[in-house]
C-alpha positions as CSV (number, residue, x, y, z in Angstrom):
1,X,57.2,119.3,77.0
2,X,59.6,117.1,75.1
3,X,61.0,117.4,71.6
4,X,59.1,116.3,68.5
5,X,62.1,113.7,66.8
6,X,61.3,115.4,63.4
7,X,64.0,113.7,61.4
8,X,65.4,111.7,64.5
9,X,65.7,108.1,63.1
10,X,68.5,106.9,65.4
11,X,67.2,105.1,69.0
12,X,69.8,106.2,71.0
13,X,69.2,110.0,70.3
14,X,65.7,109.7,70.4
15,X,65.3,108.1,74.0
16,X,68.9,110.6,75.4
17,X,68.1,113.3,73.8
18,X,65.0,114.2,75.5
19,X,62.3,113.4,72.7
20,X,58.8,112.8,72.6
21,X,59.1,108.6,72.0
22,X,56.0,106.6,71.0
23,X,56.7,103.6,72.7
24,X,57.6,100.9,69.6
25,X,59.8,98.4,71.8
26,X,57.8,95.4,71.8
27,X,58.6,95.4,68.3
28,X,61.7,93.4,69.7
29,X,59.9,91.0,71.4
30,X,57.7,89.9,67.8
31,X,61.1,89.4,66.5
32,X,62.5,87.1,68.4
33,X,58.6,85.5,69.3
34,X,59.1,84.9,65.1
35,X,59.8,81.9,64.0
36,X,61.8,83.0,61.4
37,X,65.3,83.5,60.6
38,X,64.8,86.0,58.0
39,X,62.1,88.6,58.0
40,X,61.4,90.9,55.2
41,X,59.1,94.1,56.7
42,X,58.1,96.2,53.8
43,X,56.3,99.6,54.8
44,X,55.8,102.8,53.3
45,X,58.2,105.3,53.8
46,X,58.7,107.6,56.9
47,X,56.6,105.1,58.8
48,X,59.6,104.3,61.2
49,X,61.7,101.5,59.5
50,X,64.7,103.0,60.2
51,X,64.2,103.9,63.8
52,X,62.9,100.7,64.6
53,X,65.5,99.1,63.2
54,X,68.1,101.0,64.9
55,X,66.3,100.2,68.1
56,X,67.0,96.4,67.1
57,X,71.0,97.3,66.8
58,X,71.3,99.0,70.5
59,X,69.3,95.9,71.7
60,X,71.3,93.5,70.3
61,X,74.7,94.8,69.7
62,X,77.3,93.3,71.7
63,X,79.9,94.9,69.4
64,X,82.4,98.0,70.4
65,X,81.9,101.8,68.9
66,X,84.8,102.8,67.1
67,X,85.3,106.4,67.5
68,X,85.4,108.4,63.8
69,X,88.7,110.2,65.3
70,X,90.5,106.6,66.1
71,X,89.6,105.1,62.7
72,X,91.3,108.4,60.9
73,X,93.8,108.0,63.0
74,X,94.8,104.4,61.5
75,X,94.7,102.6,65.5
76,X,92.5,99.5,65.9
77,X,92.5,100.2,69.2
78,X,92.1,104.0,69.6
79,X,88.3,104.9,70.9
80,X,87.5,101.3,71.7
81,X,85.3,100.8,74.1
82,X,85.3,97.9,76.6
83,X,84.3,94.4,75.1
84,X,80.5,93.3,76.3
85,X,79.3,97.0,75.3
86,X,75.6,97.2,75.0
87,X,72.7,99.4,75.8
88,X,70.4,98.7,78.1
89,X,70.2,101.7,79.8
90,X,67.9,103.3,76.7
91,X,65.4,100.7,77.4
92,X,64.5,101.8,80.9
93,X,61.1,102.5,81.3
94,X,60.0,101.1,77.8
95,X,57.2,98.7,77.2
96,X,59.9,95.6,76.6
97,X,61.3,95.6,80.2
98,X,58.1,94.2,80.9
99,X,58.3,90.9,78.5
100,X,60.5,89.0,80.7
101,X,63.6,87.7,81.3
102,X,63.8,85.7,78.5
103,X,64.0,89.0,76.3
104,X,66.1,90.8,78.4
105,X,68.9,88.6,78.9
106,X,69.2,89.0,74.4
107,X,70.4,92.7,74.7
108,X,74.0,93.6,74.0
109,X,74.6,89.4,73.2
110,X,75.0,89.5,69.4
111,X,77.5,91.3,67.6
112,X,75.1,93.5,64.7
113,X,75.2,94.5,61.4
114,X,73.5,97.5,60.0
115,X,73.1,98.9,56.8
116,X,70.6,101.3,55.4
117,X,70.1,102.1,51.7
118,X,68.2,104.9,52.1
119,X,69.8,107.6,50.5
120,X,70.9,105.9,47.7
121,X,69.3,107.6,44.7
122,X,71.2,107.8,42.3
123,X,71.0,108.7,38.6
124,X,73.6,106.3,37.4
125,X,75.1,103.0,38.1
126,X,78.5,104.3,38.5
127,X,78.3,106.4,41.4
128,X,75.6,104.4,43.0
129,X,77.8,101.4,43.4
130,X,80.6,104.1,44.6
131,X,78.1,105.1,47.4
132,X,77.5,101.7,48.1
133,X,80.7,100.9,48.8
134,X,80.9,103.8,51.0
135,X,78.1,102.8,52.8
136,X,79.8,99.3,53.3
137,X,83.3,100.7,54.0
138,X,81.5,102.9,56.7
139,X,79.9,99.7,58.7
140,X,83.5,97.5,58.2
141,X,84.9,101.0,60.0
142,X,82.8,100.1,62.8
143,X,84.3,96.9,63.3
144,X,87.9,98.1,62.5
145,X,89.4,96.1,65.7
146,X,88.6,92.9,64.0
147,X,92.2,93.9,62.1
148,X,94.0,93.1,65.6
149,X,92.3,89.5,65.6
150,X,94.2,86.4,65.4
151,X,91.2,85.1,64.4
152,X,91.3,87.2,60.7
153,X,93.4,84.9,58.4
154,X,96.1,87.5,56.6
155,X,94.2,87.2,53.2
156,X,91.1,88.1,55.2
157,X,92.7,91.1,56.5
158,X,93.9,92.3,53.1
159,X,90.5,92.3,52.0
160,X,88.6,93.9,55.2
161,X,91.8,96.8,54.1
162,X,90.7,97.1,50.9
163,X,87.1,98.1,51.5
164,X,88.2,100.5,54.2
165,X,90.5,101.4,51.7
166,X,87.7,101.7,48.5
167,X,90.0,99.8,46.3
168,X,88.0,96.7,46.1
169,X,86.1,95.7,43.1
170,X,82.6,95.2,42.3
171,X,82.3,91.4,43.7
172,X,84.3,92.4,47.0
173,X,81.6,94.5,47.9
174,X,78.7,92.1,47.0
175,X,80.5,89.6,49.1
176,X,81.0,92.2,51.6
177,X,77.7,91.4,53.9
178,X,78.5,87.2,53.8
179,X,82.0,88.1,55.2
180,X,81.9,90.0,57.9
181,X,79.3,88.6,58.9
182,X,81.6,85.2,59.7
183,X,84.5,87.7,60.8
184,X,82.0,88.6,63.4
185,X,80.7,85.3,64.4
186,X,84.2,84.2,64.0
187,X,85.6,87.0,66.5
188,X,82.5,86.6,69.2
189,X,81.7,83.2,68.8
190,X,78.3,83.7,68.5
191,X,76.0,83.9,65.7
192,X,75.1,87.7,64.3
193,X,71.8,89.5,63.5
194,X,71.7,91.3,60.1
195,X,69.9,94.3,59.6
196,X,69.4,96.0,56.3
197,X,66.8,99.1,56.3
198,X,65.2,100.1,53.0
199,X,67.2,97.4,50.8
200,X,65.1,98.8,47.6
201,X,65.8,102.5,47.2
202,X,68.6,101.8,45.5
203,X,66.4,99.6,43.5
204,X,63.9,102.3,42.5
205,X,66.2,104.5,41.4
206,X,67.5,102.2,39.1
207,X,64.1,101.4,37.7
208,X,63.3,105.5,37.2
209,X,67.5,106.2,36.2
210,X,68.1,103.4,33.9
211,X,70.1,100.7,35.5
212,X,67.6,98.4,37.0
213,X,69.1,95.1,35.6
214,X,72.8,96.7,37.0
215,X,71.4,97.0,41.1
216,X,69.0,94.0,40.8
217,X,72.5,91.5,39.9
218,X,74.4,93.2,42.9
219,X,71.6,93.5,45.5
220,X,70.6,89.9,44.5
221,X,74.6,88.7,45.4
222,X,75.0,90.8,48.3
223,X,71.7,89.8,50.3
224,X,71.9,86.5,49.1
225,X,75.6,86.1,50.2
226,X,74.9,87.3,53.6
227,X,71.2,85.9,54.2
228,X,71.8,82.3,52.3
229,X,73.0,79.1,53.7
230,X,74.5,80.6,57.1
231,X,72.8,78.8,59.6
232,X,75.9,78.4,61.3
233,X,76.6,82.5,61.5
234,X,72.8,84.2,61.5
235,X,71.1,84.5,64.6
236,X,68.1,87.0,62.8
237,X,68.0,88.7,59.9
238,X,65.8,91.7,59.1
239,X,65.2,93.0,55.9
240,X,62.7,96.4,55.7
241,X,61.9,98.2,52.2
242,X,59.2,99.6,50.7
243,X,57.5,96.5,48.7
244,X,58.9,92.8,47.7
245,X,60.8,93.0,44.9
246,X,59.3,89.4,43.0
247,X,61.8,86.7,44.5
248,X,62.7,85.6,41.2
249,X,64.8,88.8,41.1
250,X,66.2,89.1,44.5
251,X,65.1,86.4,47.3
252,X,65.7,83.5,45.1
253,X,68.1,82.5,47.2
254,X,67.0,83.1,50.5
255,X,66.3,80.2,52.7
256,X,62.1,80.7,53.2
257,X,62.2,84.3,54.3
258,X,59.0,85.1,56.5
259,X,57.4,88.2,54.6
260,X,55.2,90.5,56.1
261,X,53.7,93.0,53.9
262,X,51.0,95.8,55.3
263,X,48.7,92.7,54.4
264,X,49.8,90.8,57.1
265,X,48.5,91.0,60.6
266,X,51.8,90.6,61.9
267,X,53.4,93.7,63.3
268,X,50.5,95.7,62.4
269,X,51.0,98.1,65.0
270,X,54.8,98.2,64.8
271,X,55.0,101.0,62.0
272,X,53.6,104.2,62.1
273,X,50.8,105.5,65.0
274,X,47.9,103.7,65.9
275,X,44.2,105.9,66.5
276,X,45.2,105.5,70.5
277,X,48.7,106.9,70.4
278,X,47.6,109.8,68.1
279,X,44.5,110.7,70.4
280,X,47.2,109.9,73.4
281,X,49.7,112.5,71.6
282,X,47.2,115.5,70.8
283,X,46.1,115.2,74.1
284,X,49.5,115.8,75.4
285,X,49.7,118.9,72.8
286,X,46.2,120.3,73.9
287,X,45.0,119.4,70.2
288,X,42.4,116.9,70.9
289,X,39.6,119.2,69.5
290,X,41.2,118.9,66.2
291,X,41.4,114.9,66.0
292,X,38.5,114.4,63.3
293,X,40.1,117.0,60.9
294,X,43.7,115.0,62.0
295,X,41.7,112.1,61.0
296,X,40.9,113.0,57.8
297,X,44.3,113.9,56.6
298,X,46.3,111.4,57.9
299,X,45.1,108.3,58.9
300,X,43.0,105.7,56.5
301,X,45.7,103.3,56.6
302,X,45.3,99.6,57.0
303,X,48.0,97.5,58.1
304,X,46.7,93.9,58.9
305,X,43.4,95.1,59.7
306,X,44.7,97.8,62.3
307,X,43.8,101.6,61.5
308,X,47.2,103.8,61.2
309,X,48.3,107.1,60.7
310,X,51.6,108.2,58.6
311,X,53.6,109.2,61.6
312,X,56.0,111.6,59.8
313,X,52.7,113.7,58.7
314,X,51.7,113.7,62.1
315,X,54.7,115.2,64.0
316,X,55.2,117.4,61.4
317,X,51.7,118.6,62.0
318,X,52.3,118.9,66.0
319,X,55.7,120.6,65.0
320,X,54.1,123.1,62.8
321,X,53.4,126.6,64.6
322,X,49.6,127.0,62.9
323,X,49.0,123.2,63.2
324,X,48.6,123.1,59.9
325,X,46.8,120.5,57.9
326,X,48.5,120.0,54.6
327,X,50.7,117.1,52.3
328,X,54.4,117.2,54.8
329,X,54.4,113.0,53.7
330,X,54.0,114.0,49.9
331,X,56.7,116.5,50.2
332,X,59.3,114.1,51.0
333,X,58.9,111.1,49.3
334,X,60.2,110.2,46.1
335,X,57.1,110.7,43.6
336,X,58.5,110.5,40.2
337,X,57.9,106.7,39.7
338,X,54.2,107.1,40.6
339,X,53.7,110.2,38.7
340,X,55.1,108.5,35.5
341,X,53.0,105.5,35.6
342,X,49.5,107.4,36.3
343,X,50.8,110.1,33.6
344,X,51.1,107.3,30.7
345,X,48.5,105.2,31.3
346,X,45.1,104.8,29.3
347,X,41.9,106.5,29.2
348,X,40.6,103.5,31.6
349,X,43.4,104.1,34.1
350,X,42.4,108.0,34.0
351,X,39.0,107.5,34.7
352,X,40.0,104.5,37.9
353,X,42.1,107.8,38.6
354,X,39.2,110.0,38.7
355,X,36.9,107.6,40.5
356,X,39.3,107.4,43.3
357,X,39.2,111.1,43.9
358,X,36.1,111.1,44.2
359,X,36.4,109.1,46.8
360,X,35.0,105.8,45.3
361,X,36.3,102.6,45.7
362,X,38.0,100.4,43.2
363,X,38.6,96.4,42.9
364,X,41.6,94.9,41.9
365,X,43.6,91.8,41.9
366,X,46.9,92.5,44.9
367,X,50.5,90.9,43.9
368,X,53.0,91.1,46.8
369,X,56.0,90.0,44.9
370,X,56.3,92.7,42.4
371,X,58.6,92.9,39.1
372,X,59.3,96.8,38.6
373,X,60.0,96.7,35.2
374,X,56.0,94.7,34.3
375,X,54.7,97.7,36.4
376,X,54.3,99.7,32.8
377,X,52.7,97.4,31.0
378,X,51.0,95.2,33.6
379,X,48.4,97.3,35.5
380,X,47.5,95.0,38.0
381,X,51.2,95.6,39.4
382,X,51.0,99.2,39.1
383,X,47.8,99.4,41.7
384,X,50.0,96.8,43.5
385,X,52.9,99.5,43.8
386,X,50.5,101.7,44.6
387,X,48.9,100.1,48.0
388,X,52.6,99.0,49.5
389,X,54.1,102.4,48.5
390,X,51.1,103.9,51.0
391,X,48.8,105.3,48.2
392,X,46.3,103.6,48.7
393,X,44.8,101.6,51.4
394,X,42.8,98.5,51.2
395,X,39.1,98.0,53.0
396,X,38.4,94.7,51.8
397,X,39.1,91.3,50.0
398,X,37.8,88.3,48.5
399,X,39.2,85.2,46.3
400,X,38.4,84.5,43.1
401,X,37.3,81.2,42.9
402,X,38.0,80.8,39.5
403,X,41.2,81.9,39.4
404,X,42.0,81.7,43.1
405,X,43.7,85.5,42.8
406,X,42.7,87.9,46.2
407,X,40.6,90.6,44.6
408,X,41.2,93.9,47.2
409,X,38.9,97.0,47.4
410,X,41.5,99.9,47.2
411,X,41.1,103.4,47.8
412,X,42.6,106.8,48.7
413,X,43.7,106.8,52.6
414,X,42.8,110.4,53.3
415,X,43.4,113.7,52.6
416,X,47.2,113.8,52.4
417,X,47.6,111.4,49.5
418,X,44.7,113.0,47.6
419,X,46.5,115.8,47.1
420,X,48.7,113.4,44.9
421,X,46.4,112.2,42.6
422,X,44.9,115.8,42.2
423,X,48.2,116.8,40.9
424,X,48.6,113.7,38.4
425,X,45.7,114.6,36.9
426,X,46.2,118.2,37.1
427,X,49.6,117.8,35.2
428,X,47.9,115.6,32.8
429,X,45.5,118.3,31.6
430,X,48.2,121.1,32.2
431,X,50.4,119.8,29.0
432,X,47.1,119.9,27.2
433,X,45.5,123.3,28.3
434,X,46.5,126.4,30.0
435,X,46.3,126.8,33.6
436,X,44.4,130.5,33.6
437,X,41.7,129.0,30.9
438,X,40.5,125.9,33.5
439,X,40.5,128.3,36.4
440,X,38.5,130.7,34.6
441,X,35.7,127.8,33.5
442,X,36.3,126.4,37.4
443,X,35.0,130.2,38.9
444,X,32.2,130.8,35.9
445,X,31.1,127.5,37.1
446,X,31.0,128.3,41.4
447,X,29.6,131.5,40.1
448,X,26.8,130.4,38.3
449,X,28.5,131.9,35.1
450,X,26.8,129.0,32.5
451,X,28.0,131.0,29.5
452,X,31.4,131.7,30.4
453,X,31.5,128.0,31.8
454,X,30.3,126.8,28.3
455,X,32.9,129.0,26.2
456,X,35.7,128.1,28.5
457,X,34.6,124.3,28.0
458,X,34.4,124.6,24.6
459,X,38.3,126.3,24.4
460,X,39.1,123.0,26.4
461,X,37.1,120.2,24.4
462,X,39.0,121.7,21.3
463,X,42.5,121.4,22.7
464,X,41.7,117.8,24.7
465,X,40.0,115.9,22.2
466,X,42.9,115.1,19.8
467,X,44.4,113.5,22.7
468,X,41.8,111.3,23.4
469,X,41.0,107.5,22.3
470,X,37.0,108.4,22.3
471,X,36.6,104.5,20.9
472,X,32.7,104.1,20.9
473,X,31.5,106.0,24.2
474,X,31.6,109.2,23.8
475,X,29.6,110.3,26.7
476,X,31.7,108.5,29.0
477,X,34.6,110.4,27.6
478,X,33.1,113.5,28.2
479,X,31.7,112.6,31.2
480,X,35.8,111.2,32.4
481,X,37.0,114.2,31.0
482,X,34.7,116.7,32.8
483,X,34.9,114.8,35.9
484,X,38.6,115.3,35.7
485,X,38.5,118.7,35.4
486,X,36.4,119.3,38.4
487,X,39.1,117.9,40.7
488,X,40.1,121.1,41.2
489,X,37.7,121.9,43.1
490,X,37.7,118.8,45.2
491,X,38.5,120.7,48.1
492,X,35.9,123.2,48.5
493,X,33.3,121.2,46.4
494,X,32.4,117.3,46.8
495,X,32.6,115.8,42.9
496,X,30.0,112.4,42.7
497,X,29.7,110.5,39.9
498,X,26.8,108.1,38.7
499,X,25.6,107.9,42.1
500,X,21.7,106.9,42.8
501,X,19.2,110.2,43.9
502,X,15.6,110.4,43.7
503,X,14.6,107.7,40.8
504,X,17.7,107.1,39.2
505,X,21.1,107.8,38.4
506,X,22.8,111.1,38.0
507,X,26.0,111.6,35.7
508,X,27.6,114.1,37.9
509,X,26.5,116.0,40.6
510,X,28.7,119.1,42.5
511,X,28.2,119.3,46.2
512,X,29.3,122.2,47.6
513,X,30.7,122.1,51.6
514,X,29.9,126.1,52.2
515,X,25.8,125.1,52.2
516,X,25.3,128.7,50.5
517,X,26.9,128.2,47.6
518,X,25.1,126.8,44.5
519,X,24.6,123.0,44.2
520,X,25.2,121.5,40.6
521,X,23.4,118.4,38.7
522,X,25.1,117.9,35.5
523,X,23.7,115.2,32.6
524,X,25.3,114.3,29.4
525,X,23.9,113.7,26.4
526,X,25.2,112.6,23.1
527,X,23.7,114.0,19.5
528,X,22.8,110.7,17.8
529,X,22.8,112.0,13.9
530,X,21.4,108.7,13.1
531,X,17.9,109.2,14.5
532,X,18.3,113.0,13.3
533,X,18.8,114.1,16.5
534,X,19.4,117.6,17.1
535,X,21.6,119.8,19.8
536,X,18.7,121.1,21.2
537,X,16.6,117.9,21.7
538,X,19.0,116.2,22.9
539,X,19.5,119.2,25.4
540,X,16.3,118.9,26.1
541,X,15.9,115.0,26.3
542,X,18.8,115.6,29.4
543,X,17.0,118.2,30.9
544,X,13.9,116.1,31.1
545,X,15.6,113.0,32.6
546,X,17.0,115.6,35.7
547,X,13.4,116.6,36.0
548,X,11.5,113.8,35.4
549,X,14.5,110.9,37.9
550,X,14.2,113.9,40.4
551,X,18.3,113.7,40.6
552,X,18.3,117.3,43.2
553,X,17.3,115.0,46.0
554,X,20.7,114.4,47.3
555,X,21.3,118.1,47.3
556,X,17.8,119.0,48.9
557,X,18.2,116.4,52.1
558,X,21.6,118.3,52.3
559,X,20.3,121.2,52.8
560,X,21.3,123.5,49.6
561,X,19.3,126.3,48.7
562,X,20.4,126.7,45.7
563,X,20.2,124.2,42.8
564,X,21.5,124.5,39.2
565,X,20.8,121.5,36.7
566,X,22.9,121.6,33.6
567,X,22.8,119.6,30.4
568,X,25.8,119.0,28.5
569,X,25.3,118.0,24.8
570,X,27.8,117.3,22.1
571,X,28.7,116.4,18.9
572,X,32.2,115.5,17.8
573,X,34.2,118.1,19.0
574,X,30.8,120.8,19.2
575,X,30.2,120.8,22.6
576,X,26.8,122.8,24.0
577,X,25.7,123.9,27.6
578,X,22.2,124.4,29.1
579,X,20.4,125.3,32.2
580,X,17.1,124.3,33.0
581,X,14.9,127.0,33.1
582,X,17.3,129.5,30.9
583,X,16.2,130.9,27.7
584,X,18.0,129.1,24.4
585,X,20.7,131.8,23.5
């Protein structure tokens, strides 16, 4: 059996080093099929940007590997290989030695630049424009025996020295990409091919850190330098990142970049495991008796129409020694962005939040090019973030004909990225209310405790409410606020909400998975002083609605035994708890 690649993102490792590869190469081939010049790929991250990407530099390269121990050494020439050095060995066997000549006769032509942004995160502006220009000085290392070219004027090679030597300034390095790229065309005589992998993580961490406007300017300059006007030195150039940063701010200058968001039916399968290679891989692990619960955690993506699992979640899963099935995505990725947008929005986000969980679906206008600073104040960006980050996953679309926008039905993907949301929502409540009082009202409930389950809701109401913009629907804060409670739950219960059963409508209804276990219908009911209403008829006014709309259907043709229907009346701040059947206490 081979290796799982967990954290493998370089090509040539992955196919020497003995590791289970999921064939991606014809990735390749859709590049150079492309019409375009420049291609920006965004994708979610750990969905195999980076490998693939490095699989596009051994296919292309044509360019020499400089040894670490020559450049320390200070010799152009020490560690050089021979000229004409490419790699077509690792593409023995692969799917693109079966596109034809025409492909094959590309690898080891072009002389290649790579550059991946990945890693920096940083808090300031300072030191991430310090590891920038380490990550630049690292690829002009690479191509340290362009110093010995006649072909360098001597003012060229006192700048290539001084970003080997970190003593450039800020503009050397934003020129940096434009520039060697023509040292390199220059020196081969042949165009180049550009590749830049995750060009916006820098970019985030600007947006969450504080210096957005600071890494928007240089990003803007360097890409533009490098990917602008140079016909006459680009061959290709391939841009991946999570999402489009709005081209006002960074691809204003590009010249008509070809963009291919997870929208796109365009290299669809190119990113991340289809539902063949999955089945294909837990059949090689003996596993295939657990693909509907693999399923359910990790697939629900949609990239151009094409079903896809997050591949990192799934090696990790095959890697694990119980095969387990929990969040390994969630734990690696950079959350705080997403968790401070869903944290500060409004009551109406909260409840879209909630709805979501429960595994309902929501419609809402898409935006490819997005703006990261609007995303606070301009919702519509934020569920835009949301889908290209890998979030959420869209099932369908349709245009506006009024306004001509492309209205998407989002949702959550599976199980994996719930486990996000769950914990938005549970660190929403938790600067609210303690921890040990909702998990004491959560096991009165699943015990059938009503009276605990009321005082412990009551405790809650009290500490909530203040926090709350009620505006003029009460019940449908209580009924939001309740709901987001019961996400807690989620996993050993299923939460509905307003869904039809029997002859009408239901508020809330509590479906447990264990069949045994006691099935909830829950209504809500506000006191309405002005028809001097009172707690208990409006308790009982609920009570009659379960009764009389029969809303236990659902849970009968389910096959629960056991059926509790609960009214929930308030007033203000007085909140009261009832089951049908009990005696008033």
């Amino acid at each position: 059996m081979k290796k799982l690649p967990i954290g493998i993102s370089d090509f040539k490792d992955m196919v020497t080093g003995n590791y289970y590869y999921v064939d991606k190469t014809l990735f390749i081939k859709e590049i150079i099929d492309s019409g375009d010049k420049i291609l920006l790929i965004p994708r979610p991250r750990r969905f195999g940007k980076t490998l693939n990407l490095s699989m596009l530099k051994y296919f292309y390269d044509c360019c020499p590997d400089i040894s670490p121990q020559g450049f320390q050494q200070g010799s152009p020439s020490r560690g050089i290989e021979s000229p004409g050095n490419n790699y077509n060995k690792l593409f023995d066997s692969l799917a693109i030695q079966g596109a034809g000549r025409e492909y094959l006769d590309k690898i080891g032509k072009y002389p290649v630049i790579y550059l991946s942004f990945k890693s920096i995160k940083d808090m300031d502006w300072e030191s991430c424009l310090d590891n920038i220009s380490k990550l630049i000085q690292k690829e002009y290392a690479r191509h340290y025996y362009l110093l010995e070219s006649p072909k360098l004027l001597p003012h060229e090679r006192a700048y290539f020295q001084k970003l080997i030597d970190l003593t450039g300034n800020k503009n050397d390095y934003a020129n940096s990409l434009e520039n060697l790229l023509i040292f390199l065309s220059r020196f081969y005589s042949e165009r180049a091919v550009i590749l830049i992998d995750e060009y916006d993580a820098p970019v985030h961490a600007g947006y969450h850190y504080g210096y957005y406007d600071d890494i928007i300017n240089f990003i803007r300059n360097f890409l533009g330098g490098g990917l602008k006007d140079t016909d006459q030195y680009l061959e290709k150039g391939i841009v991946t990142g999570i999402m489009r940063i709005a081209k006002e701010s960074i691809f204003s200058g590009f010249n008509n970049p070809g963009v291919y968001t997870l929208l796109s039916s365009k290299f669809s399968d190119c990113f991340g495991f289809t539902e063949e290679e999955v089945k294909a891989m837990l059949g090689d692990f003996q596993l295939l008796d657990m693909y509907d619960q693999v399923q359910s955690w990790y697939n629900g993506y949609r990239f151009g129409g094409k079903v896809i699992y997050n591949p990192w979640s799934i090696l990790n899963f095959l890697n694990s020694a119980e095969k387990e099935l929990i969040p390994y995505w969630l734990n690696t990725s950079d959350n705080q962005i997403v968790e401070t947008l869903l944290t500060s929005g409004g009551k109406e986000l909260k409840e879209e939040l909630e709805q979501l969980i429960r595994g309902e679906s929501i419609e809402k206008p898409i935006d490819e090019n997005i703006i990261l600073k609007n995303i606070s104040h301009r919702e519509d960006l934020l569920w835009s973030f949301l889908l290209m980050g890998g979030y959420l996953k869209q099932t369908a679309k349709r245009r506006d004909p009024a306004s001509g926008k492309f209205f998407y039905t989002l949702s959550i993907p599976n199980e994996e990225v719930k486990t996000t949301y769950t914990a938005v929502i549970g660190n929403y409540f938790s600067t609210m209310i303690e921890n040990k009082q909702l998990e004491i009202m959560l096991k009165a409930l699943i015990a059938g405790d009503i009276k605990l389950f009321e005082k412990m809701l009551k405790t809650i109401v009290l500490a909530v409410f203040s926090y709350h913009d009620f505006g003029g629907e009460p019940e449908k804060v209580y009924h939001a606020l309740v709901a987001g409670l019961l996400i807690w739950i989620s996993n050993t219960h299923e939460i509905k909400s307003n869904r039809e059963s029997g002859y009408g409508r239901y508020d809330i209804m509590i479906i447990p998975k264990n069949l045994t276990q006691t099935g909830y219908v829950i209504e809500f009911k506000s006191v309405d002083k002005d028809d001097n209403e009172t707690v208990e008829s409006a308790i009982e006014t609920a009570l009659a609605q379960i009764e009389a709309k029969k809303y236990e259907t659902e849970l009968v043709e389910r096959g629960i035994k056991h059926i509790k229907k609960l009214a929930i009346a308030f007033s203000g701040k007085e909140v009261f708890v009832k089951e049908h059947g009990a005696a008033k206490g």
